[in-house]
N, C-alpha and C positions, 0 to 999 in steps of 0.2 A: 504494500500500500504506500502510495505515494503523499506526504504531506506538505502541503503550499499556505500560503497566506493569499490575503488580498494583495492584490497590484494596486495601490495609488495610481501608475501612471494608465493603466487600462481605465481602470475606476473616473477617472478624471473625463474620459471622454463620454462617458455613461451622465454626466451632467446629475448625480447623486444630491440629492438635497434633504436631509429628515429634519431640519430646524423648523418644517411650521406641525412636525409628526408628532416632535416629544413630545410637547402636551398633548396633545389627545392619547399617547401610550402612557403619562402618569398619571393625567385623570381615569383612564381605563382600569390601571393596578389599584389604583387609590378604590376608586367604586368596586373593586372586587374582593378587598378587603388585607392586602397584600403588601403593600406600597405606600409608605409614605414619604412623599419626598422634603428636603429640606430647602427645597429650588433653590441649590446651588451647583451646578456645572463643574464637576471637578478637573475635566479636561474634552477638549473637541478634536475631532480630526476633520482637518478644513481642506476644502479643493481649492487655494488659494481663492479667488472671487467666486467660484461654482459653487460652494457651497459647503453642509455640510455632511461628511460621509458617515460620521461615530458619534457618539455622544456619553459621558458618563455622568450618572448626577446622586451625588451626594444621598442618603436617606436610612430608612427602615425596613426591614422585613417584619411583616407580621403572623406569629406564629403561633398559636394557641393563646393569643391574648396578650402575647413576650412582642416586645419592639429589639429586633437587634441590628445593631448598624448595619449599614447594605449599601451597595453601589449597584444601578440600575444602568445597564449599558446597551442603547440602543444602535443598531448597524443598519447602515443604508445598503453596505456592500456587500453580497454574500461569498462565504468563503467555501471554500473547496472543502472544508474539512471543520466543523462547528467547533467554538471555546469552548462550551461545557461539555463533550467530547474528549478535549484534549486534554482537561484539567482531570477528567477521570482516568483515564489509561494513565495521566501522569501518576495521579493518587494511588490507583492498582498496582505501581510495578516501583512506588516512592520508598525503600527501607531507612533513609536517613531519620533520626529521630529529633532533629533540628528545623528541618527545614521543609516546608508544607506548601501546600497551593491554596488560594480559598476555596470555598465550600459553595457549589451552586445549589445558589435555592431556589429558584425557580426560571423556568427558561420555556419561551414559544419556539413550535415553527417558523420556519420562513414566511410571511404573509406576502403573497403573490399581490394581494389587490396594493399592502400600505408600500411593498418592497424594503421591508426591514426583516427584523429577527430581533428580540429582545431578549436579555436575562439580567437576573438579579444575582450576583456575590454578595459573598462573606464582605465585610469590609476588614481588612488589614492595616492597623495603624502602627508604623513602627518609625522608629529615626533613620536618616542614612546611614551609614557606616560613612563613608566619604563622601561629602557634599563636594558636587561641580564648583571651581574654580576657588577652592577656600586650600589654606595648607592643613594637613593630616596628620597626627602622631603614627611613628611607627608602630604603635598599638593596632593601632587602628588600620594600620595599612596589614597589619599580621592578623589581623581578626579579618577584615575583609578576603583576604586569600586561605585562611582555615576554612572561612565557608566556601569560598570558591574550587575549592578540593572536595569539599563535602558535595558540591553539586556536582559536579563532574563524575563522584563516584556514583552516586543516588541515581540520580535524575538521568544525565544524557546516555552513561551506555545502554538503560532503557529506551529512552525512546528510538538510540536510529538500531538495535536489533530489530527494531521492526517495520524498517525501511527496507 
């Protein structure tokens, strides 16, 4: 089985737009009893002017009555190979005891009519290890690469045995 992402630059001529969708997908979660959001945009994936392709927004899962942080992530572009998919095979074949994926909570099909895909994660809040353009303790630069060994053993010679 072969595993791909979206293409940005195919995606780009496709003219992808979900900015007028999200609301009507978190009022739709919200009314089903699922979803609350914090309408805040944690990050976007923009076609430069065309538009936009992703969307992540801040919020809640709601779960027997429990609110637990959640990140709602809507796609305009479909991918070869679905995220709550990948995070599972990652999850099935993960033995690192450090290091984890989130947790999907809930996730649609493709909708042919809106042309998106929706799911809800776990939300993970943690600090960087090494923030972009700041200087690092060598602690820190030894901690970032004991996990970056701990991934490489966990994680990747799972997933490409099965490429």
């Amino acid at each position: 089985m072969s595993y791909s992402g979206v293409s940005p630059t195919d995606d780009y001529f496709k003219n992808i737009d979900i900015k007028d969708k999200i609301k009507i997908i978190i009022k739709y979660l919200q009314e089903q009893g699922v979803f609350l959001s914090k309408n805040k945009s944690v990050w976007q994936s923009r076609y430069w002017d065309k538009g936009i392709g992703a969307a992540l927004i801040d919020g809640e899962f709601i779960k027997d009555s429990k609110k637990i942080p959640a990140v709602l992530k809507i796609q305009g572009a479909k991918p070869n190979y679905r995220e709550p998919d990948l995070i599972a095979k990652f999850s099935q074949q993960n033995k690192s005891k450090i290091l984890k994926v989130p947790q999907t909570f809930y996730q649609s099909d493709w909708d042919n009519h809106l042309k998106l895909e929706y799911y809800i994660f776990e939300k993970i809040e943690a600090d960087p290890i090494i923030e972009p353009y700041k200087l690092t303790s060598e602690k820190k630069i030894l901690e970032f690469f004991s996990i970056w060994q701990e991934l490489k053993k966990s994680f990747v010679p799972a997933i490409f045995s099965q490429t």
